[in-house]
Every structure is written in C-alpha cells, then in structure tokens.
MIDREN-621924 format. One record per residue (C-alpha): residue in one letter; x, y, z. Coordinates in nm, 4 decimals, decimal comma, m for minus. Layout:
N
{A {X Y Z}}
...
//
This chain:
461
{X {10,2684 0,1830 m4,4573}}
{X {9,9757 0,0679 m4,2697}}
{X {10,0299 m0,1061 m3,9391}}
{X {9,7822 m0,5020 m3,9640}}
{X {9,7378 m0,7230 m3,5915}}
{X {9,8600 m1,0831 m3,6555}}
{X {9,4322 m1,1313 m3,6193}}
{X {9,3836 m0,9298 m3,9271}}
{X {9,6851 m1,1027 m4,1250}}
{X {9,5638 m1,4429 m4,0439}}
{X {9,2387 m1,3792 m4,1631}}
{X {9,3333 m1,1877 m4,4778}}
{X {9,1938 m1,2396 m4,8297}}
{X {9,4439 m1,1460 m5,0444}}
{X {9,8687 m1,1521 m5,0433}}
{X {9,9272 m0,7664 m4,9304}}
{X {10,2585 m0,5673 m4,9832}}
{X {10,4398 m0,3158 m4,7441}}
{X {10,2506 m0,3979 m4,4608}}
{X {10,3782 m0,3394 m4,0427}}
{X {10,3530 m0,6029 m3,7390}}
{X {10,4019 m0,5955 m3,4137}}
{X {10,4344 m0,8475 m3,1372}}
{X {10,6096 m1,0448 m2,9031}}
{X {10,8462 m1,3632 m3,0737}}
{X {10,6891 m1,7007 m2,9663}}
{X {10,9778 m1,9064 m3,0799}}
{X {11,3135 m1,8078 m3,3462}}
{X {11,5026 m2,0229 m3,4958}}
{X {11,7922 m2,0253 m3,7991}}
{X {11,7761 m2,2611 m4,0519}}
{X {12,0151 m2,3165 m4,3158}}
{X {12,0757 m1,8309 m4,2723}}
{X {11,7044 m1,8090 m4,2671}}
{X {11,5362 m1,7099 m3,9666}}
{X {11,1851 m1,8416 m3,8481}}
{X {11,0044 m1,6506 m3,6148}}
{X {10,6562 m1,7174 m3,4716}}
{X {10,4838 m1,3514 m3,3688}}
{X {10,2010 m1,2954 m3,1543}}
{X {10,0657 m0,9887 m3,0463}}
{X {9,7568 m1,1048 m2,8399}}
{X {9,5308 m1,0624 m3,0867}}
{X {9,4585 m1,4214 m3,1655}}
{X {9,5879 m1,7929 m3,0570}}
{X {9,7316 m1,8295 m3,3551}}
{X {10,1034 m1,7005 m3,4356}}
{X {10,2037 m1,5219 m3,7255}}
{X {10,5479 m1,6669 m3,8840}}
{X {10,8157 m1,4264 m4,0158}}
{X {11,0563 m1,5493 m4,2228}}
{X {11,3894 m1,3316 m4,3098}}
{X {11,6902 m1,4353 m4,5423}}
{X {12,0073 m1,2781 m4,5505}}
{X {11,9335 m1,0094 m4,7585}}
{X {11,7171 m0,8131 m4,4503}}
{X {11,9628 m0,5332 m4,3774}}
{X {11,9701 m0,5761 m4,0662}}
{X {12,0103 m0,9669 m4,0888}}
{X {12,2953 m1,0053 m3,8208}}
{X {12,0881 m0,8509 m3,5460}}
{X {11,8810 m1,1089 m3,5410}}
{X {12,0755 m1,3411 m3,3789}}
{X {12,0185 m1,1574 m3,0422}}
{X {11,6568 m1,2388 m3,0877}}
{X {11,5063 m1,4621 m2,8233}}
{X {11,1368 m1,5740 m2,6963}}
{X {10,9645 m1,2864 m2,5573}}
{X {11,1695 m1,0446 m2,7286}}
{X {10,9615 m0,7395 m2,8763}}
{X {10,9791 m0,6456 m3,2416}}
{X {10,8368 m0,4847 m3,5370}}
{X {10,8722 m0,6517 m3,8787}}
{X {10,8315 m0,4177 m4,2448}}
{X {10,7422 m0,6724 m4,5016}}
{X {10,4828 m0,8475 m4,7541}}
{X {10,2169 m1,1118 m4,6668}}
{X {10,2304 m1,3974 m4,9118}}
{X {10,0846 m1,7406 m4,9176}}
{X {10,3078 m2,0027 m4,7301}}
{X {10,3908 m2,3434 m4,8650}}
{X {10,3283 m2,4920 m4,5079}}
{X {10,0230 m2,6841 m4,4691}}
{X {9,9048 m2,5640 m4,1439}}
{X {9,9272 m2,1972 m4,2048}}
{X {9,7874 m2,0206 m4,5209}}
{X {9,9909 m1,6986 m4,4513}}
{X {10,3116 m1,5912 m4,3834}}
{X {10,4959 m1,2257 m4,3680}}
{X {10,8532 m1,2002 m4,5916}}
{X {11,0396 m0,9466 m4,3632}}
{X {11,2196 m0,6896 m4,4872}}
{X {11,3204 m0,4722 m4,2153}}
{X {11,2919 m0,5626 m3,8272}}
{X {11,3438 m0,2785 m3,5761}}
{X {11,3994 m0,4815 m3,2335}}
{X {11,2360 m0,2810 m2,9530}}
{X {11,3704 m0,5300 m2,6297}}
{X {11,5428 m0,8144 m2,5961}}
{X {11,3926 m1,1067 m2,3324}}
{X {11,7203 m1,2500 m2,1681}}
{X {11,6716 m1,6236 m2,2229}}
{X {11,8735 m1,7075 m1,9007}}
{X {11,6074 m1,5671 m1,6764}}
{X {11,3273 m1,5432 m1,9134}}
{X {11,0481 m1,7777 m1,7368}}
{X {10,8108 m1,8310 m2,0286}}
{X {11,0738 m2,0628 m2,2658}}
{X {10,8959 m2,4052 m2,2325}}
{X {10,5904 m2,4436 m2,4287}}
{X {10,3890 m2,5494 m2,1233}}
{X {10,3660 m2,4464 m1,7540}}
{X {10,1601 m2,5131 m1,4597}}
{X {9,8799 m2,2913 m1,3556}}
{X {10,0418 m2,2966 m1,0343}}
{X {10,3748 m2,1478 m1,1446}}
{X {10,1798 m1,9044 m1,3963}}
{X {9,9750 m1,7714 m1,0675}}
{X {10,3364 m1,6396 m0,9967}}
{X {10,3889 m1,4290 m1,2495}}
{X {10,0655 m1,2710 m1,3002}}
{X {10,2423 m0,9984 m1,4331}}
{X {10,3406 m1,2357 m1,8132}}
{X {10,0652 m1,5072 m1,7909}}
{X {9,8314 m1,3276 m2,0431}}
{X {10,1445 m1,4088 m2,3163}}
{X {10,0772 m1,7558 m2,2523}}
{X {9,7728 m1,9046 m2,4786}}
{X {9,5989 m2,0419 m2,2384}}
{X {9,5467 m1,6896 m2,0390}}
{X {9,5289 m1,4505 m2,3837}}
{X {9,2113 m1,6688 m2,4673}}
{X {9,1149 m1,6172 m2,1157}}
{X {9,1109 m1,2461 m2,1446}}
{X {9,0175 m1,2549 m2,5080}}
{X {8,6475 m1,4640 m2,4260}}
{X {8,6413 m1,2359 m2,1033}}
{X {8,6067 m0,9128 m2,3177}}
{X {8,4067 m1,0730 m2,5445}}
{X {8,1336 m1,1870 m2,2801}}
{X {8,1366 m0,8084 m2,1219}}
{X {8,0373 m0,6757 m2,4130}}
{X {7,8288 m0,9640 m2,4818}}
{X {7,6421 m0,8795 m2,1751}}
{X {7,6365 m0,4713 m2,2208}}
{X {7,4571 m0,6112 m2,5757}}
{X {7,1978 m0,8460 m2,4585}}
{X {7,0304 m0,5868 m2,1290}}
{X {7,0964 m0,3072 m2,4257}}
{X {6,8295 m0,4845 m2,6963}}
{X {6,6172 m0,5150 m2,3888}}
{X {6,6042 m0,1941 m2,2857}}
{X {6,7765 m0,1734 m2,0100}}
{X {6,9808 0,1489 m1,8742}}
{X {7,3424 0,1309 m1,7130}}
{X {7,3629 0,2419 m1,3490}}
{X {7,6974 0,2829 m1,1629}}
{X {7,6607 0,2025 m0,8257}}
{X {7,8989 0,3250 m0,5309}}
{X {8,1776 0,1249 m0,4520}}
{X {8,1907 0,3019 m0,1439}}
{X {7,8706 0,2371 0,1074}}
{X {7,7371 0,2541 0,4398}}
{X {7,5107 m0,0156 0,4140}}
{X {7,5465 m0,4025 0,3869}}
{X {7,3187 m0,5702 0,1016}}
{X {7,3529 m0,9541 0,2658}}
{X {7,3749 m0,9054 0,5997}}
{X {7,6751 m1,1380 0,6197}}
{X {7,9388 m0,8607 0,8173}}
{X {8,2015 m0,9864 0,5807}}
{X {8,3250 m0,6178 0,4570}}
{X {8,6391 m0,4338 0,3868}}
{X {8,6182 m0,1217 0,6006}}
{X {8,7156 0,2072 0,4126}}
{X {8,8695 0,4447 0,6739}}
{X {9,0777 0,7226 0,6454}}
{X {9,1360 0,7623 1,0804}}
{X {9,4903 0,7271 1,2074}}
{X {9,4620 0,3910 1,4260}}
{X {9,8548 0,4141 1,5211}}
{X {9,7634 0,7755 1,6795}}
{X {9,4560 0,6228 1,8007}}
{X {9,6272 0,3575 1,9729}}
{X {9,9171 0,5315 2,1059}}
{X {9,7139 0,8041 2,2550}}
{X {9,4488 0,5353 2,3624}}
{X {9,1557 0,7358 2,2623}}
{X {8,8239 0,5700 2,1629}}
{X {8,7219 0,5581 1,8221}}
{X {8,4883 0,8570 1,6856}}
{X {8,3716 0,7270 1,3652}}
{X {8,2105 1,0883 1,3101}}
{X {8,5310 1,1990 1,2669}}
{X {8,6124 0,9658 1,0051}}
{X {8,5997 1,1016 0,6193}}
{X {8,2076 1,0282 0,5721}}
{X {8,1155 1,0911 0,8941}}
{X {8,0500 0,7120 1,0009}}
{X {8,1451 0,3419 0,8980}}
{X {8,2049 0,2920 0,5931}}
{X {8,2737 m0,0215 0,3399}}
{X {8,3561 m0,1348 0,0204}}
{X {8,0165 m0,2955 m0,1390}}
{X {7,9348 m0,6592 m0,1526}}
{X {7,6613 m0,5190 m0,4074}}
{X {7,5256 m0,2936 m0,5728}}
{X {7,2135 m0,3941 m0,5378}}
{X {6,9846 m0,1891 m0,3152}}
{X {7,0726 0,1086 m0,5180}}
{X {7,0267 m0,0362 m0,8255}}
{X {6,6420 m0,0727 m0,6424}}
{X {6,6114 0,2737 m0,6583}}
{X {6,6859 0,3388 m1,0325}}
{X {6,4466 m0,0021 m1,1326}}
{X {6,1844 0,1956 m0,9175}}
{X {6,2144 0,4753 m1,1732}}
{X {6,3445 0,3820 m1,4922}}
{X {6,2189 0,0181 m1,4942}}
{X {6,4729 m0,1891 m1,5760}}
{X {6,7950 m0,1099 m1,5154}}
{X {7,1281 m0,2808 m1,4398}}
{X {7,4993 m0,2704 m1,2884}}
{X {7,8039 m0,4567 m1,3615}}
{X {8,1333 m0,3663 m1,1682}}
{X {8,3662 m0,4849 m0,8991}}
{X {8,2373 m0,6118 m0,5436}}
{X {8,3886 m0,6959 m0,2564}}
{X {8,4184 m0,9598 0,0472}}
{X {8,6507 m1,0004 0,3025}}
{X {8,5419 m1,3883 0,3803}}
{X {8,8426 m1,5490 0,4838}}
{X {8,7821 m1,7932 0,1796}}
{X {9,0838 m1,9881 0,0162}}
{X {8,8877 m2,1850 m0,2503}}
{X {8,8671 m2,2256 m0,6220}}
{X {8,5623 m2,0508 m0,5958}}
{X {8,6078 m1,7394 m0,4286}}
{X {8,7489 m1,4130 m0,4711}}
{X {8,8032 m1,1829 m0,2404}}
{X {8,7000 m0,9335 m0,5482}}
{X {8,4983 m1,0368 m0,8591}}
{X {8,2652 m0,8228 m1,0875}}
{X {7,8712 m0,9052 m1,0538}}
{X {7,6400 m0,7991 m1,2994}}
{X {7,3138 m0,7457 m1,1582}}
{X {6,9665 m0,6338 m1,3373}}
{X {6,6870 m0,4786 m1,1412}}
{X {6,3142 m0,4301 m1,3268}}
{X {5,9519 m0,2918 m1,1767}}
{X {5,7317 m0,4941 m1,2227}}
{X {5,8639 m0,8264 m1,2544}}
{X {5,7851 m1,1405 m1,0825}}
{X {5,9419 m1,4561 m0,9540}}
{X {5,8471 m1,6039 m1,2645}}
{X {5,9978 m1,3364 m1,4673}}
{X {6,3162 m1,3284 m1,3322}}
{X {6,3425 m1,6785 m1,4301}}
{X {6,2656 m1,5670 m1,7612}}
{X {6,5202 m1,3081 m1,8038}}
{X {6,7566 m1,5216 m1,5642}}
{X {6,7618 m1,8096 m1,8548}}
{X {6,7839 m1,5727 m2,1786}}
{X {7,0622 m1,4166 m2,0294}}
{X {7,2712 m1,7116 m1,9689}}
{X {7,2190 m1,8699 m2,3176}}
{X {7,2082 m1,5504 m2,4976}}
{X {7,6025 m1,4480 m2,3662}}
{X {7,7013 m1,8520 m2,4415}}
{X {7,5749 m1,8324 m2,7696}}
{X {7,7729 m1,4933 m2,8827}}
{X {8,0875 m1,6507 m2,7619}}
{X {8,0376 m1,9674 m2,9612}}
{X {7,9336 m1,7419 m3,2361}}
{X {8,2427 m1,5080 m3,2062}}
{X {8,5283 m1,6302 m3,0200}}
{X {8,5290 m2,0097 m3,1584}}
{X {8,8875 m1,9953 m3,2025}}
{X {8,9128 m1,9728 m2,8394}}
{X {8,6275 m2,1785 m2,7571}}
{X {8,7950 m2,4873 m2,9093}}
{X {9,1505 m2,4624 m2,7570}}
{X {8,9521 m2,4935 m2,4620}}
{X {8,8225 m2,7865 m2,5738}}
{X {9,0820 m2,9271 m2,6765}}
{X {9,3420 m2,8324 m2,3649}}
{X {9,1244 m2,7992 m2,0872}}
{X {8,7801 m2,9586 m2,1017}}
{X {8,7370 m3,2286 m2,3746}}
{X {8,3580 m3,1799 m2,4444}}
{X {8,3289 m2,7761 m2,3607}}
{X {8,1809 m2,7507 m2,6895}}
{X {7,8946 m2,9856 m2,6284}}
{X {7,8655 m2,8678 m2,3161}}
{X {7,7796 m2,5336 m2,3566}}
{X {7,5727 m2,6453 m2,6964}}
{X {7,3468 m2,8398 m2,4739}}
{X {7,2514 m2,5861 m2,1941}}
{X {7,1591 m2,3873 m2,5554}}
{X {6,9828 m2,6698 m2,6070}}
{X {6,8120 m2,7236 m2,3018}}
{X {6,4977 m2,6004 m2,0739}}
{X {6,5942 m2,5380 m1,7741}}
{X {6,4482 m2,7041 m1,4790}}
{X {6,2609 m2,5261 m1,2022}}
{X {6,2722 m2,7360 m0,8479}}
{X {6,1228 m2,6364 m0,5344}}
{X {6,3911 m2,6275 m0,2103}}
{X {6,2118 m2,8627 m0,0889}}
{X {6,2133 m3,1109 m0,3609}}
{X {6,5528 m3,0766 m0,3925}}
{X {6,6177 m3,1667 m0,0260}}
{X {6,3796 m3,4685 m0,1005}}
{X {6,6247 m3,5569 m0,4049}}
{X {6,9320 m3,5362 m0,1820}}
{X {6,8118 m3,7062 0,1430}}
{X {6,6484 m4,0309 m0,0910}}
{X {6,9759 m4,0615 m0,3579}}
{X {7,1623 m4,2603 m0,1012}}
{X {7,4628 m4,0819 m0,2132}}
{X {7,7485 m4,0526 0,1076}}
{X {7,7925 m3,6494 0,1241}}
{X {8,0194 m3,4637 0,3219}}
{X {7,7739 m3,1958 0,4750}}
{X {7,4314 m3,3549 0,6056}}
{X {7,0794 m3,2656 0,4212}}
{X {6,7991 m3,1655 0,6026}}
{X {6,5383 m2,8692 0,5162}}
{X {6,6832 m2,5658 0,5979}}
{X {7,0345 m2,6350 0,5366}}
{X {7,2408 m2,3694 0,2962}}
{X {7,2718 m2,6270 0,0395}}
{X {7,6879 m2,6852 m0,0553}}
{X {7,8227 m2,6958 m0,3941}}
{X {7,8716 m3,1183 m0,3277}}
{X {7,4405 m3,1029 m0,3345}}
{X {7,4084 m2,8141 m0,6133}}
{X {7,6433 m3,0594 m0,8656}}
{X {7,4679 m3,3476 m0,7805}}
{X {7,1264 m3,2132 m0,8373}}
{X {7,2823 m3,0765 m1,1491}}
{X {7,5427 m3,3136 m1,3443}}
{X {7,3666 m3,6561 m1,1440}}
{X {7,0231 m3,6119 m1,0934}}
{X {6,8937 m3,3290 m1,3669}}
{X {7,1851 m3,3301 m1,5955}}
{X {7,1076 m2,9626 m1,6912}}
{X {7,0583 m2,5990 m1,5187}}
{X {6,8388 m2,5887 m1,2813}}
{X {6,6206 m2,2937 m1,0979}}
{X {6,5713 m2,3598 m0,7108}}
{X {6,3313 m2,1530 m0,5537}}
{X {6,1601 m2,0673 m0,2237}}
{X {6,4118 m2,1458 m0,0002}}
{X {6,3632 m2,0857 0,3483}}
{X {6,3543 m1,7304 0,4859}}
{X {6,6544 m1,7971 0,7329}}
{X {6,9153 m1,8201 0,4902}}
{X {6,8112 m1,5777 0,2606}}
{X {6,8786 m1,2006 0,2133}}
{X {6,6114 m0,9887 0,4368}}
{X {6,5223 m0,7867 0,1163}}
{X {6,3809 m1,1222 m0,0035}}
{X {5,9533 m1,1076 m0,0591}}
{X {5,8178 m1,3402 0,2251}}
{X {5,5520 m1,5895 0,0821}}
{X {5,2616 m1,6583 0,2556}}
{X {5,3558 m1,9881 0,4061}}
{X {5,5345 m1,7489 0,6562}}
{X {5,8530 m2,0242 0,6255}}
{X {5,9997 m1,9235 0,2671}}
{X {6,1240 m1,6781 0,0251}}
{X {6,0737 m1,5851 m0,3277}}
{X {6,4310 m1,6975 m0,3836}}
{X {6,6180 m1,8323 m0,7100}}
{X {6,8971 m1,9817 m0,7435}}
{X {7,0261 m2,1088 m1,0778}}
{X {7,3011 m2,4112 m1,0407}}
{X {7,5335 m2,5109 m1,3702}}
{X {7,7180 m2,8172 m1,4152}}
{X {8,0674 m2,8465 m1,2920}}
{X {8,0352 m2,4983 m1,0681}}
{X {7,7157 m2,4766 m0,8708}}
{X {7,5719 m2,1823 m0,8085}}
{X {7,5810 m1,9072 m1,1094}}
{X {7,3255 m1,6574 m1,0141}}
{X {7,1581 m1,5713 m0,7248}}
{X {6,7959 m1,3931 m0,7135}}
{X {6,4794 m1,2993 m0,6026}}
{X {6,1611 m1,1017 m0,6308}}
{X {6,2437 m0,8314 m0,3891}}
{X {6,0273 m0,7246 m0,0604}}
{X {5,7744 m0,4792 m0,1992}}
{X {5,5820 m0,4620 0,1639}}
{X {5,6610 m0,1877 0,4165}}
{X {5,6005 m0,3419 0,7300}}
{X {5,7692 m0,7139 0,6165}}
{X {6,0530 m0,5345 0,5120}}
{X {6,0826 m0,3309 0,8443}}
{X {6,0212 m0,6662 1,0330}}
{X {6,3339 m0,8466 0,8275}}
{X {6,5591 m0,5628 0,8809}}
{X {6,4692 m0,6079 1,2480}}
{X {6,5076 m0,9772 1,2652}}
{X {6,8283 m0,9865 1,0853}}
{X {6,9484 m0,7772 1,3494}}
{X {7,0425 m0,4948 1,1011}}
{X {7,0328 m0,0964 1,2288}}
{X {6,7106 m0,0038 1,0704}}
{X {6,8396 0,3735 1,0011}}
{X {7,0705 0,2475 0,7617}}
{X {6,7599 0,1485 0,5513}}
{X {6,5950 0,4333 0,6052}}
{X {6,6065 0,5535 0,2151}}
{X {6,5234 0,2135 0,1051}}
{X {6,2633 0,1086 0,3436}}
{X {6,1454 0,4947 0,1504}}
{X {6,1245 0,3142 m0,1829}}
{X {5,8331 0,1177 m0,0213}}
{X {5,6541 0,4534 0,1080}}
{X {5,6231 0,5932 m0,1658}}
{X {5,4612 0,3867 m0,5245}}
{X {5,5578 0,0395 m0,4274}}
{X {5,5612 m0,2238 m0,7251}}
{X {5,6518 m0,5817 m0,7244}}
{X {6,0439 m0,6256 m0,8650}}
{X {6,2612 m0,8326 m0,8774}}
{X {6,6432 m0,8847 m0,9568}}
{X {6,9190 m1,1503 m0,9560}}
{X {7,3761 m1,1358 m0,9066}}
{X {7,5986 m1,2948 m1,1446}}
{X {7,9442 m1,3079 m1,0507}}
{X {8,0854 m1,2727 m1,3433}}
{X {8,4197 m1,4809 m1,2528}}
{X {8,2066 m1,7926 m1,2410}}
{X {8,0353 m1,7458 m1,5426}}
{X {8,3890 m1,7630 m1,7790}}
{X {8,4543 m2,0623 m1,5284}}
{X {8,1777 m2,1993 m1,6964}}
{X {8,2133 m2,1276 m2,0556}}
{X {8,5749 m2,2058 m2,0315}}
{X {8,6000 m2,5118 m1,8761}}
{X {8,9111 m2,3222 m1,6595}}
{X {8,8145 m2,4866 m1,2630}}
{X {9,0415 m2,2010 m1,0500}}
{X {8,7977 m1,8563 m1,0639}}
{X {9,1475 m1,6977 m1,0166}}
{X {9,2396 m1,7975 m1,3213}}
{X {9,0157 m1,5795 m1,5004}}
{X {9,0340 m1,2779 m1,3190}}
{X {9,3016 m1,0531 m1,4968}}
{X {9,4937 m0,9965 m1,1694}}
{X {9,3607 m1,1460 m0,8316}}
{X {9,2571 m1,0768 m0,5185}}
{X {9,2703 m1,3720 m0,2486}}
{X {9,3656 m1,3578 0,1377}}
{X {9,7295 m1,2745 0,1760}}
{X {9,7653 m1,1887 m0,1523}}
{X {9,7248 m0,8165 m0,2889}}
{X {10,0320 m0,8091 m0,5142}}
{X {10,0625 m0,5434 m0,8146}}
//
C-alpha cells in the first residue's frame, strides 16, 4: 500500500483504493457508532476527514481517541456527500501511535492567543495559523535560492564565527571558550590570546564583508543564513537572531542595486501568490483583510526613489505630531518610514544618500563630502525591509572611515586588501528575512514567524 499526505489526497483526481495516512486528529467525534475524525498532517490547512463504522476491527479503540492524538488510517478515498469537502478517506484499519490526554492537552479550543501560543513554541506549528507560517516560510527560501539562481548568482557560506564587526554598532554575542569563574577567582587579567582563536571573537551581525570577497571574484554572489545581535531590543521587530539574505555583485552601481533590490522583492511575492494561495488567503481572511491586494499592488507598482533629504522635507512640512523629532541627519524611526510609505507615497519606496554619520563605514562617500551611497527600501505596515549600498571601492576613503568610526584598522586589514588589489565599483544590500514573511503575511510580531525564537531572556529549547 502506498503511503498519500492529506495535501496529495485533497488534491486528488480520482477515488483511490488501499491507500495509508498519517497525521495528527484535529477534532473526533461519534455519531449515531460512526466516528468522524478531521486529520492533518501539516501538509496543508485543510483537514482530511476519516470516517469509520463499526465494522473497522478495531472499532472500540477508538473511543480513546482525542485531539492531538497520532494515528495512521488503512482505507479508500471516495467522494464525500458534504459540500465543503470533495474527498473523504473510508477507514478500514487505524493503528493509534499516541494518545493526547485531553485533561492537559492545551491545543482543544479552536482558537488561542498568540500570546499563549508564544508559550508553547514547542506545538504552535499544529495550529493553522503557524503551519501556514512555516509552510509560506519554506516556500519563500526556496523562492529566493530560485530567483539569485536564474540570475546567476553563486551560494557563499559565510562564518558564523568572526573577528570583525560589519556595522560598527558593538552590539555582539562574544564566542569564548576561557574559564571566567577561574579567571575571577584567581583574579588574573584576561589574555584573549589564550582564548580558542587566539583573540575576540563574535557571532556575526553579517555576512557581509566576506561575501565582498567572493563578489570580487565570482561576480555576483550571495549568502542567506542566521545573524546575530545582542541589542537589548524587546520589540515586535527585533530578534535577537533572524536569517538575512544578502547579494554582493562587481560591478554594480547605486542604481543597480535598486534594480536588483526591486525584482527581488516582487519576484519572491509573486511565487508565493503563485504557489502557496491556500495559505495566502487564510491570511487574508484571519489576519489582514486586504493581504491579497496588498501584496498584488506592490506587484503592481514602481517603486519610488526619494532622496534623504526630500524625505526629511516630507516629514518636517506634513504637520503630522510624531514622537521622535525630524531634522536632517536624524536615523529616521519606523513612525517616519510608515508615514512616508502608507501616508504620503502609498507604495515602496527607495531612500538614498543618507548622511555619512549614520551609515555603515564600508558605505561609498559621494562627493558632497556629507552623504552616502545608501538605500534603504521601506514597505507598508513594517518600515524598513532591506538595507543597502554601493560599497567603498576607494583605498584611502575606506582607511579614513575605518579610522573615523573608531574601528581597529588591523581587523580590516584583508578587506581594506580587496581595494589593493583590482578594485571595482559593487554594491550589495541585507534582507532580514523575518521581516519579509511579516510582510507577505500580514502576521505584525517578527517572532511569530521565526520557527523557534530568540529574544532577551528568552533562549528556551
């Protein structure tokens, strides 16, 4: 016998005979000695409904069979007389691999708060809200493997491990394999060249810089794996790790990065309306009334490209009360990105050339001597998505940055190297890839879409 997922029954042509499922029973119940049960086995949002008479020969086990309870069912998929579902599976044997005790079961009531599901990370994805979460999250990785593959792109894995800090921000977990309780009860002084590698070491906020070295050899390359930051950050925005996908390429240009920045987006929203629109529209339906045309209008729709500057003319002249004070210079908040987006634009937008002091110091200076070749794209409902520029291709700027961000200039030493030696304009932008099925889900807590989270104070599983 051959073994179907509820997906493949669902979506079957033809009434099949001697067939095997497997799952996890939604809801049971007895009606008049026949049992209804409603299987799912992650596959889908949809359940598959068993039904079993009296003649299964097993039939008086199957009172012990509760929600969340794990079974397999031997029977034949025929057409069902119920409106709402064209199939159904006539069991003839059930072997019963676990019982869920339904006095301490938590998952009985057909509804919970995020909230209370964030407690039991452990059996959220059984819930449908969270198995289409995970189910449009694989989809969009492989959505974005797909889209850099037609374009030629290679796959670089970049260290988790590093000795170097891409933004300059300090906010890293240290990897360290010294003894600080001998340390401190001996009250030495800390020898970092007796640590594993020799000095300080971190977990990477991005992978980044050597992704740099691969676009300055293969072209265009990109990465797309876990980063870290140890910001003491409690919103629904931040994670203290979150996967980034980030594409390097020689030879590109502000203007190109844009480009790519823009096909990227609408090229992974587009697959996931084309393959996961099952998903899409519970979404719709239970989360974010309008998702649909949400997402079908950024498809739809050229994004803008603004100037910092305008922008901070568009926020200082909208007479709209914010929380944080505009002025140029100012690290714009995600209260000014949404209102340049879902007040003012009503669509994406690019900004670009924002001021040198709140940028990266691997950002390309332009010759106003006050600005970078920055680019920022901001989405409706989230802010910023992705976060870019056309990278420092000058020796002696790039040395001067390093200097003036106060960073230890032999820590650069190999990529300050990639400057030496056949320089070429690039460029490059970071997704965090948490935000992005924020975005096409309509879901507004990033840790919601993460299959198991990592927040401050929390490091559970």
């Amino acid at each position: 016998m051959d073994y179907f997922s509820v997906k493949e029954l669902l979506g079957s042509n033809s009434e099949r005979k001697e067939l095997i499922a497997r799952g996890w029973i939604r809801t049971v119940r007895n009606l008049n000695y026949i049992y209804f049960i409603e299987l799912n086995d992650g596959s889908t949002l949809n359940n598959l409904q068993i039904v079993c008479d009296n003649t299964l020969e097993n039939y008086p086990e199957l009172e012990k069979l509760s929600t969340g309870s794990s079974i397999e069912v031997v029977g034949d998929l025929v057409k069902s007389p119920a409106k709402e579902q064209k199939w159904e599976l006539k069991g003839k044997k059930i072997k019963i691999y676990s019982i869920a005790d339904p006095k301490d079961y938590p998952l009985q009531k057909k509804r919970h708060s995020f909230e209370f599901l964030r407690t039991i990370t452990h059996l959220k994805p059984r819930t449908n809200t969270f198995g289409a979460v995970m189910r449009v999250r694989s989809h969009m990785a492989y959505a974005i493997h797909k889209f850099f593959y037609e374009r030629g792109f290679y796959y670089i894995h970049t260290p988790i491990i590093t000795g170097s800090d891409c933004e300059g921000a300090g906010a890293m977990f240290q990897v360290t394999t010294l003894d600080f309780d001998n340390i401190i009860k001996e009250k030495k002084s800390i020898d970092w060249s007796e640590d594993f590698f020799g000095k300080k070491t971190y977990l990477t906020v991005s992978g980044q810089l050597e992704a740099e070295i691969y676009a300055c050899s293969l072209g265009k390359v990109y990465t797309f794996g876990p980063t870290f930051r140890a910001e003491n950050s409690n919103t629904t925005r931040h994670l203290s790790e979150f996967w980034m996908i980030e594409p390097e390429m020689a030879f590109y240009e502000l203007k190109d990065n844009i480009n790519l920045a823009e096909q990227f987006i609408k090229y992974v929203i587009k697959y996931i309306l084309e393959n996961d629109k099952e998903d899409i529209e519970f979404f719709d339906k239970w989360i974010l009334n309008g998702l649909i045309e949400k997402l079908e209008k950024v498809l739809n729709s050229s994004f803008e490209v603004v100037e910092y500057t305008e922008a901070i003319n568009i926020l200082q002249n909208s007479n709209y009360k914010f929380e944080f004070p505009v002025y140029w210079g100012v690290d714009l908040q995600s209260e000014h990105e949404r209102y340049l987006t879902e007040k003012h634009f009503n669509k994406p937008i690019f900004l670009i050339n924002y001021p040198r002091e709140i940028k990266a110091f691997y950002m390309k200076q332009n010759d106003d001597g006050k600005t970078v070749r920055a680019m920022d794209l901001l989405v409706p409902q989230i802010g910023e998505i992705i976060g870019g520029s056309q990278r420092e291709d000058d020796y002696d700027k790039l040395l001067e940055a390093i200097k003036r961000f106060n960073l230890n200039e032999k820590d650069y030493w190999w990529y300050l190297d990639l400057r030496k030696y056949g320089s070429v304009p690039h460029s490059g932008f970071g997704l965090g890839f948490e935000r992005l099925i924020q975005f096409v889900t309509g879901m507004t807590n990033i840790r919601d879409v993460i299959p198991i989270y990592r927040v401050p104070g929390f490091a559970e599983f």
